[in-house]
C-alpha positions in Angstrom: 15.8 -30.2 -4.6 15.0 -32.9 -7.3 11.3 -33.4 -8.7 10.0 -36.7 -7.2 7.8 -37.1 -9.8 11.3 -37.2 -12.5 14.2 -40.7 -12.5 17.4 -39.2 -13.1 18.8 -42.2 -14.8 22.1 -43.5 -17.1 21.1 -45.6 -19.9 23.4 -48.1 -20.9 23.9 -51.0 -23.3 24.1 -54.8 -22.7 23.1 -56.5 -26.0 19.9 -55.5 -28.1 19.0 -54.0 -24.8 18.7 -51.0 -22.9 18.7 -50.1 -19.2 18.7 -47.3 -16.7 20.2 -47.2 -13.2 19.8 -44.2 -10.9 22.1 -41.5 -11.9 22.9 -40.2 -8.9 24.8 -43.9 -7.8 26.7 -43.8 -10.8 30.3 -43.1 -9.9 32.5 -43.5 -13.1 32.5 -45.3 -16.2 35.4 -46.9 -17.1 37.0 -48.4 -20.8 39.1 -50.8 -21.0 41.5 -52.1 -17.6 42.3 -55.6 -17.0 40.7 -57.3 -14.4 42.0 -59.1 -11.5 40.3 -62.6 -11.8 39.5 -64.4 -8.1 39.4 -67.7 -7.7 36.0 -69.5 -5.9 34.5 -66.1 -6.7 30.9 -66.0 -6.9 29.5 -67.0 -10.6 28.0 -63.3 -11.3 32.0 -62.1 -10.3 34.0 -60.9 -13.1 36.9 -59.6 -11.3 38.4 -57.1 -9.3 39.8 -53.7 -10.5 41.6 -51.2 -8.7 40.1 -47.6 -8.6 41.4 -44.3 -6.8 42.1 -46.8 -3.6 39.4 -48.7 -3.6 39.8 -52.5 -4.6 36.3 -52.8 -6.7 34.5 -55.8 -7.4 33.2 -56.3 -11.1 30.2 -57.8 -12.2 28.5 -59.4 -15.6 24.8 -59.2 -15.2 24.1 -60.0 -18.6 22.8 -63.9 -17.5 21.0 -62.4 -15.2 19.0 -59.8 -17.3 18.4 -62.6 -19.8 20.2 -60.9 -22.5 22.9 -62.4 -24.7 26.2 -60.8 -26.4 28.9 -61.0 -27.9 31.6 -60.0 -26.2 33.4 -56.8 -26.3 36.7 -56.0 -27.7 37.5 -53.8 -24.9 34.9 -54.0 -21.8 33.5 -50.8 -20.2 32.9 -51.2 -16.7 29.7 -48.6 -15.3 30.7 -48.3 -11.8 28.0 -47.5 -9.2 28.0 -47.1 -5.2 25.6 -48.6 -2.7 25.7 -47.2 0.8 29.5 -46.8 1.0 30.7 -50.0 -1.6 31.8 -49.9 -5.0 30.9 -52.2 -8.1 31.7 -52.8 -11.4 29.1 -53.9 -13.9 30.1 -55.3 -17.5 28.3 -53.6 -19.9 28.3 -53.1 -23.9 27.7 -49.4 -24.1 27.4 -46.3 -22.0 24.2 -44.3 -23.7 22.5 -41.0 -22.0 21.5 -39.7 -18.6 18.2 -39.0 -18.8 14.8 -37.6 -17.3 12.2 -40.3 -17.0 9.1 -39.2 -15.6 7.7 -41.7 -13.1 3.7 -41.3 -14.0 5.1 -43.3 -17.4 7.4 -46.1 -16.0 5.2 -49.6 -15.9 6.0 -51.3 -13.3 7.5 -54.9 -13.3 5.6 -57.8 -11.8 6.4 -58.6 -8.4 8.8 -62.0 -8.6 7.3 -64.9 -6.8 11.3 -66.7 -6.6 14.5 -65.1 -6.8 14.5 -64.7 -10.2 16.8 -63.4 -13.6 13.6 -60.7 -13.4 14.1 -59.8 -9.6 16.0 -56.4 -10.2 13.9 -55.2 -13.1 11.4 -52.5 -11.2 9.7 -51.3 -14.4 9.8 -50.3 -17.8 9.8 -47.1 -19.9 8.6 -46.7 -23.3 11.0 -43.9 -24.6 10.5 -43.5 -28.6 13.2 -44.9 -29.9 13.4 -48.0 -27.3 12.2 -49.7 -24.3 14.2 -48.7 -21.1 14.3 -51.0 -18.7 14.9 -49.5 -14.8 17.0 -51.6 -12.0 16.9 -51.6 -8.8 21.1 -52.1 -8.5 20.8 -52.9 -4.6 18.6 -56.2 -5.5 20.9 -56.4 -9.2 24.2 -56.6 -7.0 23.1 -58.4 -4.1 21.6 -61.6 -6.3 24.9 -61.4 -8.4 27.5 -61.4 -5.8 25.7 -63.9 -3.8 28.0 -67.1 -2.6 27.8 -70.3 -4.2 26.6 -73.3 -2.0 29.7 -74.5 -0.7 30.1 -77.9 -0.8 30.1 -80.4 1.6 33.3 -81.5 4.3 34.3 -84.5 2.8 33.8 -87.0 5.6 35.2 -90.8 5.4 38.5 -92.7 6.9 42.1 -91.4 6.4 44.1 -93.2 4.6 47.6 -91.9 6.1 49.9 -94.2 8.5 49.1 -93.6 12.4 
């Protein structure tokens, strides 16, 4: 049984910043791969890869987090699961599993709007760099969201009757 009071979490790299997800929804990272692209696909929406079966969405949340990059040369995709669907998310840099204890992770402000900050659920001072811990359920759900579709176009036909 797992300490309550201990994060199990993979760190990973998205520009000058770092940030943890829960370890135990990390399924696989993956280098490299092409991408599928889909057209009228949500803005946070990479692409789609295909993994072991399982046709999995990928997503950049780099805009999101507020942090800006240069991209890759070769993308590494972290793939996590939430309940029983998989997602990709674009990062720069897979770093460490580690043990954050919980007594020494500040938490984040409570968002009053659906913000860039509404997945950030705290921070960890770790000494060599700030850690910053996502909720992925809230990180996916704001990414993957569909654009306003736009209005039916509404006026006279012009064909013959």
């Amino acid at each position: 049984m797992s300490d309550p009071r201990i994060h199990h979490c993979c760190t990973f790299r998205i520009g000058d910043a770092c940030f943890a997800l829960p370890a135990d929804g990390v399924v696989e990272v993956l280098r490299g791969g092409g991408l599928a692209r889909v057209p009228l696909a949500p803005e946070g929406v990479r692409g789609l890869v295909h993994l072991r079966g399982r046709i999995v969405p990928v997503v950049d949340p780099a805009a999101q987090l507020g942090v800006s990059r240069v991209a890759p040369e070769r993308a590494t995709h972290l793939v996590i699961a939430l309940q029983d669907d998989w997602y990709g998310l674009v990062i720069d840099e897979m770093l460490d599993v580690v043990e954050i204890p919980a007594d020494r992770v500040e938490q984040a402000a409570t968002p009053t709007t659906e913000s860039s900050g509404d997945a950030l659920i705290g921070v960890f001072a770790a000494p060599d760099r700030l850690v910053h811990l996502l909720d992925p359920q809230r990180m996916i759900h704001s990414l993957t969201r569909l654009r306003p579709q736009a209005p039916e176009r509404q006026g006279v036909s012009h064909g013959r009757s």
